[in-house]
N, C-alpha and C positions, 0 to 999 in steps of 0.2 A: 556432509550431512550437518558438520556443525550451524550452519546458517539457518537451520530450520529449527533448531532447538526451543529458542524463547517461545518463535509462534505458535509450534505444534505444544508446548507448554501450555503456554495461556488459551490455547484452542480448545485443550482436553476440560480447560475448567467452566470455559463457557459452553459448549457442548452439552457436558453434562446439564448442567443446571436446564438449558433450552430441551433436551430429551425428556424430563421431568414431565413438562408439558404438553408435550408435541404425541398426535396421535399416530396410530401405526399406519395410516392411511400417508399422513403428509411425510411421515419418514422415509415408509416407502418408496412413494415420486419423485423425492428428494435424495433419495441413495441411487437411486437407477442415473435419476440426470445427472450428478457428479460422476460417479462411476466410468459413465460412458465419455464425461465431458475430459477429463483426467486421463484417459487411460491406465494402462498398469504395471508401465515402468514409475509414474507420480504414485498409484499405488503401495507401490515396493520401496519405495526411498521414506515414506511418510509413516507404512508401519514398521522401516527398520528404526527408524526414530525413535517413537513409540519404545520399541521395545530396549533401545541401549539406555534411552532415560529414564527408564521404569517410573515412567508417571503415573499411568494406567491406576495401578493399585490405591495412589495416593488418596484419589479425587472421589472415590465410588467404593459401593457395596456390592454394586450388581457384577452378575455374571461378566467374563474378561472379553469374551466374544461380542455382549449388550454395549458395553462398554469402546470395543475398539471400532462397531460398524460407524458409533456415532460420532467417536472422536476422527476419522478419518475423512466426515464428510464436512465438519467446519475445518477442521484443520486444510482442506483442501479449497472450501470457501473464501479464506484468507488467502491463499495460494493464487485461486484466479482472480480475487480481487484486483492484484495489485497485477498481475501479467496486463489487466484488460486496462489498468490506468492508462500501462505503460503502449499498449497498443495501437488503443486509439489516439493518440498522440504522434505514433511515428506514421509519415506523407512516405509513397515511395521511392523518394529520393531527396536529398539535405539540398536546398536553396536558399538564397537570401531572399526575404519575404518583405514586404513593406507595412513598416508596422501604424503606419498612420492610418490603415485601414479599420472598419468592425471598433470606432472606439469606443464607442458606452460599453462594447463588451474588453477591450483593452483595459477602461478605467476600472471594471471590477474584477478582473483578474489580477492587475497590480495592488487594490487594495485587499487582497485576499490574501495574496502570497507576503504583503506586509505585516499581516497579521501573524501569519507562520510564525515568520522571522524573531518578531517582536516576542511571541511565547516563547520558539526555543531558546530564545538568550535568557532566558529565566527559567527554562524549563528542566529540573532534575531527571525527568524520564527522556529526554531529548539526549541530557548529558551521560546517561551509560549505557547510550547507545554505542558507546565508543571506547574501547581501550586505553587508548591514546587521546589525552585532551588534545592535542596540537590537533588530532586531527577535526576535534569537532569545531576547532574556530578554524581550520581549512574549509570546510561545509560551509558553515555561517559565512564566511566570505565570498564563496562559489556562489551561494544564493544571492548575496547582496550584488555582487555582481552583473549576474542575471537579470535579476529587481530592475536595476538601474538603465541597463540596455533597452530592457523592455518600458521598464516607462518613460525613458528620456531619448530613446534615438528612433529616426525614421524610418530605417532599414535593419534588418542583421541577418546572421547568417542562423535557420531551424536549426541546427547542430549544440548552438550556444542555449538556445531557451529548452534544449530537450535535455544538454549535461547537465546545467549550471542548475537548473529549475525543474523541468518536470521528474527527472529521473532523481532526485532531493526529496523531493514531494511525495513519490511514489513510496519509496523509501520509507519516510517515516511515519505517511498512511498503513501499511504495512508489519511495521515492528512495533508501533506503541498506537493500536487502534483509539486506544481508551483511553490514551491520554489527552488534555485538552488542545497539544500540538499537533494529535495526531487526526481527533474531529476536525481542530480548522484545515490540515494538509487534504483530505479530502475533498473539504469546499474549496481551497484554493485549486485542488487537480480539475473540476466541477467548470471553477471559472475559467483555467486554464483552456480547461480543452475548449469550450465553446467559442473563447476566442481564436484558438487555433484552426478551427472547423469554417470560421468565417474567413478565414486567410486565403484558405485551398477550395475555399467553394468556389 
Protein backbone atom coordinates (compact mmCIF):
# COMPACT_ATOMS: atom_id res chain seq x y z
CA UNK A 1 0.00 0.00 0.00
CA UNK A 2 2.93 2.05 0.66
CA UNK A 3 3.02 3.18 -3.23
CA UNK A 4 -0.30 4.76 -3.03
CA UNK A 5 0.40 6.98 -0.14
CA UNK A 6 1.74 10.40 -1.70
CA UNK A 7 -1.06 10.14 -4.32
CA UNK A 8 -4.00 9.26 -2.33
CA UNK A 9 -2.43 12.09 -0.05
CA UNK A 10 -2.50 14.80 -2.50
CA UNK A 11 -5.80 13.34 -3.96
CA UNK A 12 -7.63 13.85 -0.72
CA UNK A 13 -6.56 17.63 -0.90
CA UNK A 14 -7.59 18.12 -4.32
CA UNK A 15 -10.75 16.40 -4.14
CA UNK A 16 -11.81 18.24 -1.32
CA UNK A 17 -11.41 21.64 -2.73
CA UNK A 18 -13.10 20.30 -6.33
CA UNK A 19 -16.27 18.81 -4.07
CA UNK A 20 -16.71 22.44 -2.74
CA UNK A 21 -17.96 23.04 -6.21
CA UNK A 22 -19.21 20.34 -7.77
CA UNK A 23 -22.94 19.66 -7.81
CA UNK A 24 -24.60 16.46 -6.44
CA UNK A 25 -25.86 15.66 -9.88
CA UNK A 26 -22.12 15.65 -11.44
CA UNK A 27 -20.85 13.78 -8.23
CA UNK A 28 -23.26 11.49 -8.73
CA UNK A 29 -22.39 10.35 -12.45
CA UNK A 30 -19.11 10.65 -11.42
CA UNK A 31 -19.00 8.16 -8.35
CA UNK A 32 -21.20 5.57 -10.26
CA UNK A 33 -18.65 5.71 -13.37
CA UNK A 34 -15.46 5.31 -11.14
CA UNK A 35 -16.94 2.92 -8.97
CA UNK A 36 -17.94 0.56 -11.58
CA UNK A 37 -14.65 1.45 -13.78
CA UNK A 38 -12.37 0.34 -10.51
CA UNK A 39 -14.00 -2.20 -9.07
CA UNK A 40 -13.84 -3.17 -5.36
CA UNK A 41 -10.76 -4.97 -4.71
CA UNK A 42 -9.10 -0.87 -6.13
CA UNK A 43 -11.84 0.01 -3.73
CA UNK A 44 -10.45 -1.75 -0.77
CA UNK A 45 -6.69 -1.00 -1.08
CA UNK A 46 -7.47 2.95 -1.69
CA UNK A 47 -9.85 3.21 1.57
CA UNK A 48 -7.43 0.99 3.56
CA UNK A 49 -4.97 3.77 2.65
CA UNK A 50 -7.14 6.41 3.62
CA UNK A 51 -7.60 5.02 6.78
CA UNK A 52 -3.77 3.90 7.98
CA UNK A 53 -2.72 7.62 6.91
CA UNK A 54 -5.40 9.41 8.69
CA UNK A 55 -5.54 12.00 6.21
CA UNK A 56 -9.19 12.09 6.03
CA UNK A 57 -9.48 14.44 9.29
CA UNK A 58 -6.80 16.63 8.19
CA UNK A 59 -8.04 18.36 5.04
CA UNK A 60 -12.14 18.76 6.04
CA UNK A 61 -14.90 19.59 8.43
CA UNK A 62 -17.38 17.73 6.77
CA UNK A 63 -18.85 14.62 7.73
CA UNK A 64 -16.14 11.31 7.24
CA UNK A 65 -18.44 9.46 4.94
CA UNK A 66 -18.89 13.24 2.64
CA UNK A 67 -15.41 13.17 2.87
CA UNK A 68 -14.18 9.55 1.86
CA UNK A 69 -16.99 9.06 -1.09
CA UNK A 70 -15.07 12.10 -2.68
CA UNK A 71 -11.66 11.43 -1.78
CA UNK A 72 -12.02 7.90 -3.27
CA UNK A 73 -13.03 8.91 -6.67
CA UNK A 74 -9.91 11.39 -7.46
CA UNK A 75 -7.91 9.34 -5.68
CA UNK A 76 -9.02 6.63 -8.16
CA UNK A 77 -8.90 9.30 -11.07
CA UNK A 78 -5.06 9.53 -10.56
CA UNK A 79 -5.14 5.74 -10.56
CA UNK A 80 -6.52 5.27 -13.94
CA UNK A 81 -4.89 8.05 -15.30
CA UNK A 82 -1.77 6.70 -15.39
CA UNK A 83 -2.90 2.61 -15.86
CA UNK A 84 -4.43 4.31 -19.38
CA UNK A 85 -0.97 6.08 -20.21
CA UNK A 86 0.52 3.13 -19.76
CA UNK A 87 -1.93 1.10 -21.74
CA UNK A 88 -2.23 2.63 -24.57
CA UNK A 89 1.13 2.43 -25.21
CA UNK A 90 1.70 -1.41 -24.95
CA UNK A 91 1.09 -3.23 -29.00
CA UNK A 92 0.38 -6.94 -28.46
CA UNK A 93 3.56 -8.01 -28.72
CA UNK A 94 7.41 -6.14 -28.44
CA UNK A 95 8.96 -5.78 -32.00
CA UNK A 96 11.46 -3.84 -33.60
CA UNK A 97 9.75 -0.86 -35.19
CA UNK A 98 11.25 1.38 -37.84
CA UNK A 99 11.52 4.61 -36.47
CA UNK A 100 11.92 6.76 -39.49
CA UNK A 101 8.42 6.37 -40.07
CA UNK A 102 5.31 9.11 -38.66
CA UNK A 103 8.25 11.78 -38.36
CA UNK A 104 6.65 15.30 -37.72
CA UNK A 105 5.00 13.22 -35.21
CA UNK A 106 8.60 11.51 -34.14
CA UNK A 107 10.05 15.18 -34.08
CA UNK A 108 7.62 16.22 -31.47
CA UNK A 109 7.74 13.56 -29.24
CA UNK A 110 11.51 13.83 -28.99
CA UNK A 111 11.20 17.42 -28.29
CA UNK A 112 8.58 16.81 -25.59
CA UNK A 113 10.33 14.20 -23.79
CA UNK A 114 13.53 16.66 -24.06
CA UNK A 115 11.68 18.94 -22.12
CA UNK A 116 11.06 16.37 -19.34
CA UNK A 117 14.37 15.57 -19.02
CA UNK A 118 15.63 19.11 -19.04
CA UNK A 119 13.02 20.05 -16.02
CA UNK A 120 13.78 16.99 -13.85
CA UNK A 121 17.52 17.68 -13.85
CA UNK A 122 16.54 20.75 -12.09
CA UNK A 123 13.57 19.67 -10.73
CA UNK A 124 13.25 19.34 -6.64
CA UNK A 125 9.74 17.48 -6.82
CA UNK A 126 11.40 15.01 -9.44
CA UNK A 127 14.35 14.64 -6.94
CA UNK A 128 12.22 13.09 -3.82
CA UNK A 129 10.75 10.99 -5.83
CA UNK A 130 13.43 8.81 -4.74
CA UNK A 131 15.12 7.59 -1.82
CA UNK A 132 18.08 6.93 -3.16
CA UNK A 133 19.73 9.70 -5.32
CA UNK A 134 21.84 7.19 -7.27
CA UNK A 135 18.71 6.03 -8.27
CA UNK A 136 17.38 9.19 -9.61
CA UNK A 137 20.39 9.80 -11.89
CA UNK A 138 19.75 5.94 -12.84
CA UNK A 139 16.30 7.37 -14.35
CA UNK A 140 17.73 10.50 -15.92
CA UNK A 141 20.05 8.05 -17.70
CA UNK A 142 17.36 5.44 -18.67
CA UNK A 143 15.55 8.40 -20.12
CA UNK A 144 18.36 9.97 -21.88
CA UNK A 145 18.97 6.88 -23.40
CA UNK A 146 15.71 6.28 -24.59
CA UNK A 147 15.81 10.10 -25.86
CA UNK A 148 18.63 9.21 -27.95
CA UNK A 149 17.63 5.86 -29.59
CA UNK A 150 14.43 7.38 -30.54
CA UNK A 151 15.72 10.40 -32.13
CA UNK A 152 19.01 9.21 -33.59
CA UNK A 153 18.32 5.56 -34.80
CA UNK A 154 16.30 3.96 -37.69
CA UNK A 155 15.04 0.96 -36.13
CA UNK A 156 14.72 -0.27 -32.25
CA UNK A 157 13.34 -2.77 -30.36
CA UNK A 158 9.13 -1.37 -28.55
CA UNK A 159 10.61 -2.86 -25.29
CA UNK A 160 13.35 -0.11 -25.07
CA UNK A 161 11.09 3.07 -25.88
CA UNK A 162 8.25 1.54 -23.50
CA UNK A 163 11.20 0.78 -20.21
CA UNK A 164 13.43 3.55 -20.84
CA UNK A 165 10.69 6.35 -21.80
CA UNK A 166 7.10 5.65 -21.65
CA UNK A 167 6.99 3.74 -18.30
CA UNK A 168 9.50 7.09 -16.84
CA UNK A 169 6.92 9.32 -18.21
CA UNK A 170 4.00 7.51 -16.97
CA UNK A 171 5.69 7.48 -13.56
CA UNK A 172 6.26 10.95 -12.95
CA UNK A 173 2.91 12.04 -14.64
CA UNK A 174 1.50 10.14 -11.94
CA UNK A 175 3.45 10.93 -8.60
CA UNK A 176 4.14 14.78 -9.06
CA UNK A 177 0.96 15.80 -11.28
CA UNK A 178 1.45 19.31 -10.30
CA UNK A 179 4.64 19.75 -10.63
CA UNK A 180 5.94 21.49 -13.67
CA UNK A 181 7.84 18.00 -14.77
CA UNK A 182 4.99 16.39 -14.27
CA UNK A 183 2.51 18.84 -16.72
CA UNK A 184 5.29 18.37 -19.38
CA UNK A 185 5.40 14.23 -18.70
CA UNK A 186 1.92 14.31 -19.67
CA UNK A 187 2.37 16.25 -22.92
CA UNK A 188 5.37 14.25 -23.62
CA UNK A 189 3.07 10.75 -22.88
CA UNK A 190 0.47 12.89 -25.40
CA UNK A 191 3.29 13.04 -27.95
CA UNK A 192 4.58 9.81 -27.34
CA UNK A 193 1.78 7.88 -27.75
CA UNK A 194 0.59 9.59 -31.15
CA UNK A 195 3.72 8.65 -32.51
CA UNK A 196 3.64 5.31 -31.33
CA UNK A 197 -0.14 4.79 -32.82
CA UNK A 198 1.40 5.82 -36.19
CA UNK A 199 4.03 2.99 -35.95
CA UNK A 200 1.33 0.02 -35.53
CA UNK A 201 -1.28 1.57 -37.68
Amino acid sequence: MTKFDALVKQSIVHLYQWSLTSSEAEFDEKLISFLLDIGPGMCSQIFSALLEDKMIQQVSYEPMSYVITRTLIRAAEEILEAELAESKMAPASDRIVTLDDNKPARQKAVAAIQEVIAEAEKSNEFGQLFADPNERIVVLSEMKSGLAILRDEAVARYSTIKNFIADRLAMIASKIPDAVVGVLAKKAIDALEAFIKGLFS
